[in-house]
Backbone as numpy.savetxt, mean C-alpha at the origin, in Angstrom:
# Nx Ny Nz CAx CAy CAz Cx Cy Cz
22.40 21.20 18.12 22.56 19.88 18.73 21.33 19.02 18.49
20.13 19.72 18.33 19.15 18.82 18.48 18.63 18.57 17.50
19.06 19.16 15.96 18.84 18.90 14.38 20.06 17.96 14.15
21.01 17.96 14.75 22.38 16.71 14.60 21.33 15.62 15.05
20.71 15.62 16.03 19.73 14.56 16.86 18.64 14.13 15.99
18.38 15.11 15.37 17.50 14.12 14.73 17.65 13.83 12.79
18.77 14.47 12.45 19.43 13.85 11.92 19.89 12.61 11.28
20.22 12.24 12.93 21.01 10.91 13.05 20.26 9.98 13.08
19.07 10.27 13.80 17.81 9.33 14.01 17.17 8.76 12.57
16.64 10.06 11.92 16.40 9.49 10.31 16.94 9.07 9.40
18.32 8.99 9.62 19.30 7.94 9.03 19.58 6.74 9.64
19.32 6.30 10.82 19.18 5.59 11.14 17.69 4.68 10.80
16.68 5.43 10.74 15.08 4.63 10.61 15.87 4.04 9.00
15.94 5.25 8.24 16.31 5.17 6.74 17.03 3.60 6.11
18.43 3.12 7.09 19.36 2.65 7.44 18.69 1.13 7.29
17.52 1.27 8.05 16.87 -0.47 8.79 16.13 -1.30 7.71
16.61 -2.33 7.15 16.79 -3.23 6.18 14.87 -3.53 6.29
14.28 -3.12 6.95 13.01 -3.46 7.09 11.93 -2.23 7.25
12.65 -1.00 6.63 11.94 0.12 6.95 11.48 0.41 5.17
9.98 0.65 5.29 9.72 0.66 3.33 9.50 1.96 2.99
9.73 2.50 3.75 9.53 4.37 3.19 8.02 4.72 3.27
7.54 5.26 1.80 6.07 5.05 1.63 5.43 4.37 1.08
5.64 3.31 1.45 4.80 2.12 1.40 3.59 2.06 2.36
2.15 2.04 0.94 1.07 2.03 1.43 0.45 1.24 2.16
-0.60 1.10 3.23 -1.15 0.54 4.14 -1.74 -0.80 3.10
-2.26 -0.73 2.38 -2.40 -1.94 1.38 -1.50 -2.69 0.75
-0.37 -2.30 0.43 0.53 -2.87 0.09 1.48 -3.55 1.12
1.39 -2.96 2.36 2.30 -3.18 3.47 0.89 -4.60 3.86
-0.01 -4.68 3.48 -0.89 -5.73 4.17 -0.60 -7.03 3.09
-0.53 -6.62 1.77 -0.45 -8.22 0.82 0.87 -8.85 1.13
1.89 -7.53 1.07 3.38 -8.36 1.31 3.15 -9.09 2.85
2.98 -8.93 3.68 2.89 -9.53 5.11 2.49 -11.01 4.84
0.86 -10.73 4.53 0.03 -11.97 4.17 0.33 -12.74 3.34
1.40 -12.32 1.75 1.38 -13.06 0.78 2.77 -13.76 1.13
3.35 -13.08 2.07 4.86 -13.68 2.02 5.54 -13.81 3.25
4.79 -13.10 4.28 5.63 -13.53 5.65 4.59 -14.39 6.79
5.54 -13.89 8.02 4.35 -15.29 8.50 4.57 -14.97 9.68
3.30 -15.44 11.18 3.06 -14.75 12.10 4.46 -13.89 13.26
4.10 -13.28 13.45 5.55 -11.97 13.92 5.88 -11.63 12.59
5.86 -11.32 11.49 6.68 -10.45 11.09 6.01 -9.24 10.73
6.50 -8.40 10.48 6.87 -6.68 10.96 7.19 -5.86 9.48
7.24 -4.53 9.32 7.85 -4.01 8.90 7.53 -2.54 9.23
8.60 -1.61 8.96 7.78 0.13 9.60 7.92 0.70 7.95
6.95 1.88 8.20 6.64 2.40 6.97 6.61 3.87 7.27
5.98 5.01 6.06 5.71 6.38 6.96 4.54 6.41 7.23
3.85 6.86 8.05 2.43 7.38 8.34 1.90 8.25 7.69
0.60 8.37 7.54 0.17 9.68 6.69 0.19 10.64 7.76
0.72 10.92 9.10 0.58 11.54 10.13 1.98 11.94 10.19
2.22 13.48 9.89 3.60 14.12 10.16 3.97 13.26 11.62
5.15 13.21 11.66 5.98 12.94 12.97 5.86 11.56 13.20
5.07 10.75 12.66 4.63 9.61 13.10 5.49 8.22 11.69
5.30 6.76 12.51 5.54 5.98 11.57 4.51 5.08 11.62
4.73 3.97 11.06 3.17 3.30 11.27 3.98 1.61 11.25
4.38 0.94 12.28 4.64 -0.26 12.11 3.52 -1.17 11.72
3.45 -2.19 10.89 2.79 -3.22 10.09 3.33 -4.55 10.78
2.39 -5.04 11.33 2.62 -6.65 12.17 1.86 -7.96 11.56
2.36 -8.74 11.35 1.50 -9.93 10.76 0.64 -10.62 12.02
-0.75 -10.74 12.02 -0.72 -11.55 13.39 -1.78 -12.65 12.91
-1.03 -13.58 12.73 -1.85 -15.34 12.24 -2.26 -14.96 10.62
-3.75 -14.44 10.65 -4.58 -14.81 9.68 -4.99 -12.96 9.00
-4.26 -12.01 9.23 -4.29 -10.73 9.46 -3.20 -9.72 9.16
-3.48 -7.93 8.97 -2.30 -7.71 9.44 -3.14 -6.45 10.46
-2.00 -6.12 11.93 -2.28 -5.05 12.41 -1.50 -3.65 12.30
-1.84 -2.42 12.36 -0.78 -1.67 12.07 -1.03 -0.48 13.36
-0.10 -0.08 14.04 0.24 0.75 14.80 0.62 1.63 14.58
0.61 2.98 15.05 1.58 4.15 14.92 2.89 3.83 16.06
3.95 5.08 15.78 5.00 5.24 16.53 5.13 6.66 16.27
4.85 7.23 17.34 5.22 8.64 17.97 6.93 9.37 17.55
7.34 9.62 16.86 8.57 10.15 16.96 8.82 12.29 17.49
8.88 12.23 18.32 9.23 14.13 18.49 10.49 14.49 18.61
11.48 14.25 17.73 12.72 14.81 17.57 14.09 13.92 18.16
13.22 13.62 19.94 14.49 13.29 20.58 14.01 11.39 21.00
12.75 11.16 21.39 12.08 9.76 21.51 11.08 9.63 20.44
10.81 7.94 20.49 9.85 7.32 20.55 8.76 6.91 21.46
7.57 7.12 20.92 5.97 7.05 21.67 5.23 5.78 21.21
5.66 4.67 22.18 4.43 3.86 21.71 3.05 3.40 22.83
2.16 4.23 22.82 1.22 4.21 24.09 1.75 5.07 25.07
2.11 3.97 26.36 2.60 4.87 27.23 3.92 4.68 26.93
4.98 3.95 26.48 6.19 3.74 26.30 7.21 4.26 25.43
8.03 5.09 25.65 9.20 5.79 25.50 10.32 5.29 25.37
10.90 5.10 24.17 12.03 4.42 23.82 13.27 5.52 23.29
14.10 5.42 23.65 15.69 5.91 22.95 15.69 6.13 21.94
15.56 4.66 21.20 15.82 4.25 19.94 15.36 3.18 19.16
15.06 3.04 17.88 14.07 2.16 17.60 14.25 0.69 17.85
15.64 0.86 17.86 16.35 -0.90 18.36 16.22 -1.53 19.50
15.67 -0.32 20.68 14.89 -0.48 22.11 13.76 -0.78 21.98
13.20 -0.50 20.83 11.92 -0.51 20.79 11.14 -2.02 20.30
12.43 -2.64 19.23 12.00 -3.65 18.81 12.68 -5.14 20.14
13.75 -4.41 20.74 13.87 -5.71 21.73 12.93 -5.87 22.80
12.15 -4.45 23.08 10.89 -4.74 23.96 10.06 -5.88 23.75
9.39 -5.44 22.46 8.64 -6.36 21.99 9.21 -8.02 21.33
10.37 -7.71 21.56 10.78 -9.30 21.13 10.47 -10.25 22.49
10.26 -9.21 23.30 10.39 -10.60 24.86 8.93 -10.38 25.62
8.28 -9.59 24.88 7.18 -9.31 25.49 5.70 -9.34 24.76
4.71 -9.95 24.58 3.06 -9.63 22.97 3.20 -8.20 23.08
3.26 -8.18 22.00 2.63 -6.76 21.19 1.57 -6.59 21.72
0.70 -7.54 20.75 -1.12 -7.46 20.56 -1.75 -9.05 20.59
-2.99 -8.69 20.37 -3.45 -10.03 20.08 -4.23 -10.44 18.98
-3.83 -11.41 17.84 -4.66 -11.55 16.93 -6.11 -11.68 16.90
-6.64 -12.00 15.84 -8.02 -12.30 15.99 -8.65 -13.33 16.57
-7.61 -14.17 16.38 -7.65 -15.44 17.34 -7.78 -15.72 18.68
-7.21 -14.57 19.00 -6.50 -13.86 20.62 -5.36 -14.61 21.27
-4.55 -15.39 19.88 -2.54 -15.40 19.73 -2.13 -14.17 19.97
-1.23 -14.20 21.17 -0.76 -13.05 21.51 0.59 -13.42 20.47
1.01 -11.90 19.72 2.06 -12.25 19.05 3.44 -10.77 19.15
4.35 -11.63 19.26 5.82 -10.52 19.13 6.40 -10.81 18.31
7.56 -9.52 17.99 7.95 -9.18 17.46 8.80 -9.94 16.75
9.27 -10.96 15.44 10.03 -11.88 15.36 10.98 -12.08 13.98
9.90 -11.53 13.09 10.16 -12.25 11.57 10.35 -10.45 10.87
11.98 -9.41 11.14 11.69 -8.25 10.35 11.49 -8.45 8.71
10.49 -7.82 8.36 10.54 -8.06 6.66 10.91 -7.02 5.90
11.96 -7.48 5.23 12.89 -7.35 4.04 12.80 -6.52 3.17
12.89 -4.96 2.68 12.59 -3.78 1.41 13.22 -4.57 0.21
13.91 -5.52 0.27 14.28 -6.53 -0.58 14.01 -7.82 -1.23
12.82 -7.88 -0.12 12.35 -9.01 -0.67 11.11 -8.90 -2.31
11.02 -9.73 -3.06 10.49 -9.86 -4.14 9.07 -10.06 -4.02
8.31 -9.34 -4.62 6.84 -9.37 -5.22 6.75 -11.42 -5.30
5.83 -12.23 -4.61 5.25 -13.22 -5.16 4.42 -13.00 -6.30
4.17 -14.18 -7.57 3.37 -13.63 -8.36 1.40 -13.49 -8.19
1.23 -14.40 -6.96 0.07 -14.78 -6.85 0.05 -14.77 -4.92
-1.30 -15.01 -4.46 -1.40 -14.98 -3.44 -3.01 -15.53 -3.49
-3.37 -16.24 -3.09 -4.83 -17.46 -2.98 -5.09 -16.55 -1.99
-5.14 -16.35 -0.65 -6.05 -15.71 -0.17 -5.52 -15.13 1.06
-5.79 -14.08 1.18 -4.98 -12.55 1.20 -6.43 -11.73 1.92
-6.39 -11.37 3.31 -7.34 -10.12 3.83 -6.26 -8.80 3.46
-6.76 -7.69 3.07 -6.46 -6.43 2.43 -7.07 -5.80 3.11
-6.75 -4.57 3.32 -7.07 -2.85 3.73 -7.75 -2.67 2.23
-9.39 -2.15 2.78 -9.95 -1.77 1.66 -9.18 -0.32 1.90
-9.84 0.45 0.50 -9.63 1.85 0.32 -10.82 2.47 -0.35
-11.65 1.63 -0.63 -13.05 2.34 -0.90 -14.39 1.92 -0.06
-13.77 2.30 1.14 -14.80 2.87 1.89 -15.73 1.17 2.96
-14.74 0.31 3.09 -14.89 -1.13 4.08 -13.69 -1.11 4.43
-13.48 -1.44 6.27 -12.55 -2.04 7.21 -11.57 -2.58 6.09
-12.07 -3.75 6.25 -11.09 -4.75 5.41 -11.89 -6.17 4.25
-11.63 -6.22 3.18 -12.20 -7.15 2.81 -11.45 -8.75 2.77
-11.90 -9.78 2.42 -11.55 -10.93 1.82 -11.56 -11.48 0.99
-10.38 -12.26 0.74 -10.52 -12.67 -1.11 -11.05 -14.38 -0.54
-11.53 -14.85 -1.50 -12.24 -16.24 -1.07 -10.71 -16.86 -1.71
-10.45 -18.13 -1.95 -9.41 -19.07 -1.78 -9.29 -19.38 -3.39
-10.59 -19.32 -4.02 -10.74 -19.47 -5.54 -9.65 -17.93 -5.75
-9.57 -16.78 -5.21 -9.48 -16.16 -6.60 -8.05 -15.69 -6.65
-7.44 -15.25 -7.63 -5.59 -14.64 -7.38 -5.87 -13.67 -6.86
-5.24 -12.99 -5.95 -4.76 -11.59 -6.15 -3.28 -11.63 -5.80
-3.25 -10.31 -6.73 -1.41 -10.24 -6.64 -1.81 -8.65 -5.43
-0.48 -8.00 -4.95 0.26 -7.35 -4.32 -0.92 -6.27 -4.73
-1.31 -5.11 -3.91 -1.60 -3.85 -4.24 -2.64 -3.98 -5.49
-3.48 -4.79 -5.59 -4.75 -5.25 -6.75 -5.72 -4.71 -5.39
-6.24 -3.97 -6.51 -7.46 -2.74 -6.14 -8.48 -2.59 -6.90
-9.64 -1.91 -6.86 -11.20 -2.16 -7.46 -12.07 -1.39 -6.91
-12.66 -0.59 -8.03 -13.78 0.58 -7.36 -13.96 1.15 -8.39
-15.27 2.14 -7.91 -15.58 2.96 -8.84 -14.54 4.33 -8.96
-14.15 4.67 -10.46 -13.71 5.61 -10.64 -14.67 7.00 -11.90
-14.39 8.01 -12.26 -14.89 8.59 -12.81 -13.75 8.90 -13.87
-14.12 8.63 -14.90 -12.98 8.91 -16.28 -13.50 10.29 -17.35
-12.31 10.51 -17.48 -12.49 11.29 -18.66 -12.38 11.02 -20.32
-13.26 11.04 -21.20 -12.97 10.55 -22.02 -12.75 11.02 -23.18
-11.82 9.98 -24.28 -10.45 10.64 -25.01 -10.95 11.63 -26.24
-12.24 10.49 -26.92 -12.66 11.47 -28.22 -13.67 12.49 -27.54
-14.52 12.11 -26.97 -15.86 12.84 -26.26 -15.39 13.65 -25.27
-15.01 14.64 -24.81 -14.53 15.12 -23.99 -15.58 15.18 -22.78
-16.35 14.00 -21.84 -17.17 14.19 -20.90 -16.67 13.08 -20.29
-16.56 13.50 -18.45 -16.78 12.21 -17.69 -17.78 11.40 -17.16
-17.32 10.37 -17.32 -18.04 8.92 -16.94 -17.72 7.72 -15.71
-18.62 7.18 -15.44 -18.16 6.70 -13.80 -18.09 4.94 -14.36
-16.46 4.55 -14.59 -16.18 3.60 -14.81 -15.59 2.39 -13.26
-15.81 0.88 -14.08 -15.60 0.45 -12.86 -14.10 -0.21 -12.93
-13.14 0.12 -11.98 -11.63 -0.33 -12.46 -11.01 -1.23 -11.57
-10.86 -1.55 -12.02 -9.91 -3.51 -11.55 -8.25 -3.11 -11.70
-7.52 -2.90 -11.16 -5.79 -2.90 -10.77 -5.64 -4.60 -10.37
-4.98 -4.89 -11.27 -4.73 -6.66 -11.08 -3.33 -6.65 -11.75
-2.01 -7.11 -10.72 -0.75 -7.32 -11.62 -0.17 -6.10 -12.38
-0.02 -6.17 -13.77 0.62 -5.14 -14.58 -0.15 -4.54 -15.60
-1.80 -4.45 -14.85 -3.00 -3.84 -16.04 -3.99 -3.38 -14.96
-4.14 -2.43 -15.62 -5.52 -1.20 -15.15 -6.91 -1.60 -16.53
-7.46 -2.88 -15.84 -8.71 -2.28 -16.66 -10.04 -1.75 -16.21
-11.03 -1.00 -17.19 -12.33 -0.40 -16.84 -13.46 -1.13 -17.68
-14.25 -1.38 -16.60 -15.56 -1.52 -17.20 -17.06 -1.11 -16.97
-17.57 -1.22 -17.82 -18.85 0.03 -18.18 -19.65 -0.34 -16.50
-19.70 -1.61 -16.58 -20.47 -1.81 -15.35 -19.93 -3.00 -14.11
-20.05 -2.77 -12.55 -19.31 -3.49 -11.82 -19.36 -5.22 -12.63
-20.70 -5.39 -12.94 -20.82 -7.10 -12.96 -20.57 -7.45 -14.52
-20.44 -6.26 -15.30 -19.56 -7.01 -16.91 -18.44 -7.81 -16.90
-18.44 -8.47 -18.03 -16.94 -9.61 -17.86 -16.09 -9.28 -19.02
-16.90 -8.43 -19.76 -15.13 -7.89 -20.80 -15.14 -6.61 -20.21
-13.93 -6.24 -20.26 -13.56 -4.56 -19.91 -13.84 -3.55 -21.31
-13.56 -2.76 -21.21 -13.81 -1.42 -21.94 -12.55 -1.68 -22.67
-11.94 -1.29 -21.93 -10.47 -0.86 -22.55 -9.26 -2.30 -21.26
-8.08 -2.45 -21.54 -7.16 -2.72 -20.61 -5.93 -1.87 -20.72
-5.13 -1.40 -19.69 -4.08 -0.64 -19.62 -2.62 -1.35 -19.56
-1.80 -1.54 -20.62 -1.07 -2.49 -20.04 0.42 -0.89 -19.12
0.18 -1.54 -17.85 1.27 -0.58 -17.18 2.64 -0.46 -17.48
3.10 -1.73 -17.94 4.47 -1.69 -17.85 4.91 -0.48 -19.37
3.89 0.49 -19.79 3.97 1.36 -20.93 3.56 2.27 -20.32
3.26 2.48 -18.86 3.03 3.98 -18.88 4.56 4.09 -17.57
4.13 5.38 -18.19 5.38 6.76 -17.68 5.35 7.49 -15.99
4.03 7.74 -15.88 3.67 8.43 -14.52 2.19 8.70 -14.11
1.93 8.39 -12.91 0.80 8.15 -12.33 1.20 9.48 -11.08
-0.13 10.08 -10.91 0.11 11.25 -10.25 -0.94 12.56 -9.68
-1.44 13.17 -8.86 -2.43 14.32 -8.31 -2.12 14.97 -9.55
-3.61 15.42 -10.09 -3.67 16.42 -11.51 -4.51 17.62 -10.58
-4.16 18.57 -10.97 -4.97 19.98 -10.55 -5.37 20.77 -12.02
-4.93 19.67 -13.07 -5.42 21.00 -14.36 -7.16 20.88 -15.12
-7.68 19.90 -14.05 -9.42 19.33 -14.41 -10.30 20.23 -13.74
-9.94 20.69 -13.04 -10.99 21.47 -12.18 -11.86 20.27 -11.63
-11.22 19.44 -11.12 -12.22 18.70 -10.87 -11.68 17.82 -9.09
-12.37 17.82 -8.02 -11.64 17.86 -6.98 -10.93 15.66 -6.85
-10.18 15.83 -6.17 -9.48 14.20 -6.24 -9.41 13.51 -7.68
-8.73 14.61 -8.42 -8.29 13.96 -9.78 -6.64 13.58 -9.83
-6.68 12.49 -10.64 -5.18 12.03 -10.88 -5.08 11.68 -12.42
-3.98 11.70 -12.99 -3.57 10.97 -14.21 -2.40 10.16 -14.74
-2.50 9.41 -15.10 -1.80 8.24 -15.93 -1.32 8.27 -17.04
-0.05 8.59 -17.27 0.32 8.93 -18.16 0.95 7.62 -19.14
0.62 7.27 -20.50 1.70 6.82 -21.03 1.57 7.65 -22.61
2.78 7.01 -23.46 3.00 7.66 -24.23 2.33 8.13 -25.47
1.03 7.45 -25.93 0.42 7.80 -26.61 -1.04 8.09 -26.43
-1.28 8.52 -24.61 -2.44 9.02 -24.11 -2.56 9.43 -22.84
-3.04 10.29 -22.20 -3.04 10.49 -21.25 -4.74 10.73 -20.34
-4.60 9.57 -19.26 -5.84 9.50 -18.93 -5.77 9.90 -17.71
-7.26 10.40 -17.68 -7.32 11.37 -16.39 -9.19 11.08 -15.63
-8.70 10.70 -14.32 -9.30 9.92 -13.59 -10.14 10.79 -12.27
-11.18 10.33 -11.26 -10.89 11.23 -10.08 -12.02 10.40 -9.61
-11.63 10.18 -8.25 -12.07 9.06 -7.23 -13.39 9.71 -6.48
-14.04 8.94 -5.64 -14.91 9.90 -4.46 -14.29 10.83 -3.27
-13.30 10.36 -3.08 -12.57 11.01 -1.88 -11.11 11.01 -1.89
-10.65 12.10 -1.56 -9.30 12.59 -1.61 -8.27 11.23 -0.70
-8.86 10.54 0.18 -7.78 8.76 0.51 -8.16 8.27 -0.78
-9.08 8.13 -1.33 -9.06 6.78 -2.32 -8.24 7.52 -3.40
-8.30 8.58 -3.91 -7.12 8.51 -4.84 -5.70 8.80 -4.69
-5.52 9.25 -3.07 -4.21 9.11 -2.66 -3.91 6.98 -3.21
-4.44 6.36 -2.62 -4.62 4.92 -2.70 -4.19 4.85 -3.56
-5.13 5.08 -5.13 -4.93 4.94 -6.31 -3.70 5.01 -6.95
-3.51 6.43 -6.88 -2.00 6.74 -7.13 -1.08 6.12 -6.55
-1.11 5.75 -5.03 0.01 4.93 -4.56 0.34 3.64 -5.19
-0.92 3.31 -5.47 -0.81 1.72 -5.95 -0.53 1.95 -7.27
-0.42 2.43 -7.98 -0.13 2.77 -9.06 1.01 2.98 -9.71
1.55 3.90 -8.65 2.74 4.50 -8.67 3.93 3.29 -8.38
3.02 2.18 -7.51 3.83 1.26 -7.01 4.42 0.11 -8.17
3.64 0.10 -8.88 3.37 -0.79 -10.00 4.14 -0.21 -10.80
4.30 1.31 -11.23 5.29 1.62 -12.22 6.49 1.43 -12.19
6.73 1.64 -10.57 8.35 1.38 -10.48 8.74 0.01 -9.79
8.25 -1.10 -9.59 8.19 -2.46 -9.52 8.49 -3.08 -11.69
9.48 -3.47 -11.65 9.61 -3.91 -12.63 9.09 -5.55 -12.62
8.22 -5.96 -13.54 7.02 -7.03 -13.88 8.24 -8.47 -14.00
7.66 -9.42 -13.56 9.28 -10.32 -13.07 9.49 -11.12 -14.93
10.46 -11.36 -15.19 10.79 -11.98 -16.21 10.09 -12.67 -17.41
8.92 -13.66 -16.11 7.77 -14.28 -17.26 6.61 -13.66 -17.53
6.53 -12.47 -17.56 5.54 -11.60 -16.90 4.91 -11.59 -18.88
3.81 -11.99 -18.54 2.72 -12.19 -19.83 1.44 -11.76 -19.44
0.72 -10.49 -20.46 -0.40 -9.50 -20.24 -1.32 -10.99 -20.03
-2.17 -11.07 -19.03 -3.44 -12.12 -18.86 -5.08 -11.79 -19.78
């Protein structure tokens, strides 16, 4: 009875036109900022078994919460819900939280697993992943969706030794360069040619991943086992996001 129960429940989360699966904490922050607008929402999974992690837009921001799930309820704080549809009419009549502003904001605007990648976004606060709260993009610069930047450590193709390159994820290209403040890259990756992005265990080398496309395979590994979960997510996100129509390497 109580695997029918919960069952039903994860077809139901599954079900909700605003639920993104694993969709990363960075990515769940550009779509908010780049495309929705104060109250809107979306739930995602948590990196925390049992748990989900709702994503809230609030003004100039995004905040993200957990949600408790143990089989039969929902846990949010002290509050115990049925079902998640209890959960969201709570908060439709009642603040969530309070922005930075201290706009108390509810629940209003659910956002869409359907809605489309914008191509650009002027200025966008992000969930760092290498190692700051959160950063800011100033108003001058693009960033698109899940555009990421840090040091990585590469392996390289003729020389077989690694090297600590600096990599820019912008749009539908991975490039590296020798040093953070150079202005040509090393190399550029155009993504929409590679195959699979993914945890490698055959480097001996700890938080390694690789990138596969068809006439190379590069193999990468971060400082810490989140940042190349990150990596890969964003990565991974990009492979299977098909690049919109006018989509021209920059």
């Amino acid at each position: 009875m109580e695997k029918t129960h919960l069952q039903g429940t994860l077809t139901e989360i599954e079900a909700l036109d605003w639920y993104h699966g694993e969709l990363s904490r960075n990515v769940a922050e550009g779509l908010l900022l780049g495309n929705g607008i104060g109250g809107s929402y979306l739930l995602r999974n948590s990196s925390s078994p049992g748990e989900y992690a709702l994503s809230v837009r609030c003004k100039d921001s995004v905040k993200h919460f957990k949600i408790q799930w143990d089989g039969r309820e929902y846990r949010f704080g002290m509050g115990v819900f049925d079902n998640i549809d209890d959960f969201v009419q709570h908060f439709k009549n009642q603040p969530l939280i309070g922005g930075e502003s201290g706009v108390l904001t509810v629940l209003r605007h659910p956002y869409s697993k359907n809605i489309k990648e914008p191509e650009l976004y002027e200025s966008i606060k992000i969930h760092s992943v290498l190692g700051q709260d959160q950063i800011t993009l100033a108003d001058q610069h693009n960033f698109s969706i899940c555009s990421m930047e840090g040091y990585l450590t590469k392996l390289g193709g003729n020389v077989k030794n690694w090297k600590t390159r600096w990599f820019v994820l912008y749009k539908y290209q991975l490039k590296y360069f020798k040093e953070k403040t150079d202005k040509e890259p090393i190399k550029t990756l155009p993504l929409q040619e590679a195959r699979a992005c993914e945890i490698d265990n055959t480097k001996d080398k700890e938080n390694c991943f690789r990138l596969v496309f068809p006439w190379r395979t590069f193999f990468m590994y971060a400082a810490s086992q989140e940042d190349a979960k990150q990596w890969v997510k964003a990565l991974q996100w990009r492979l299977k996001a098909p690049p919109p129509p006018a989509f021209a390497p920059l």
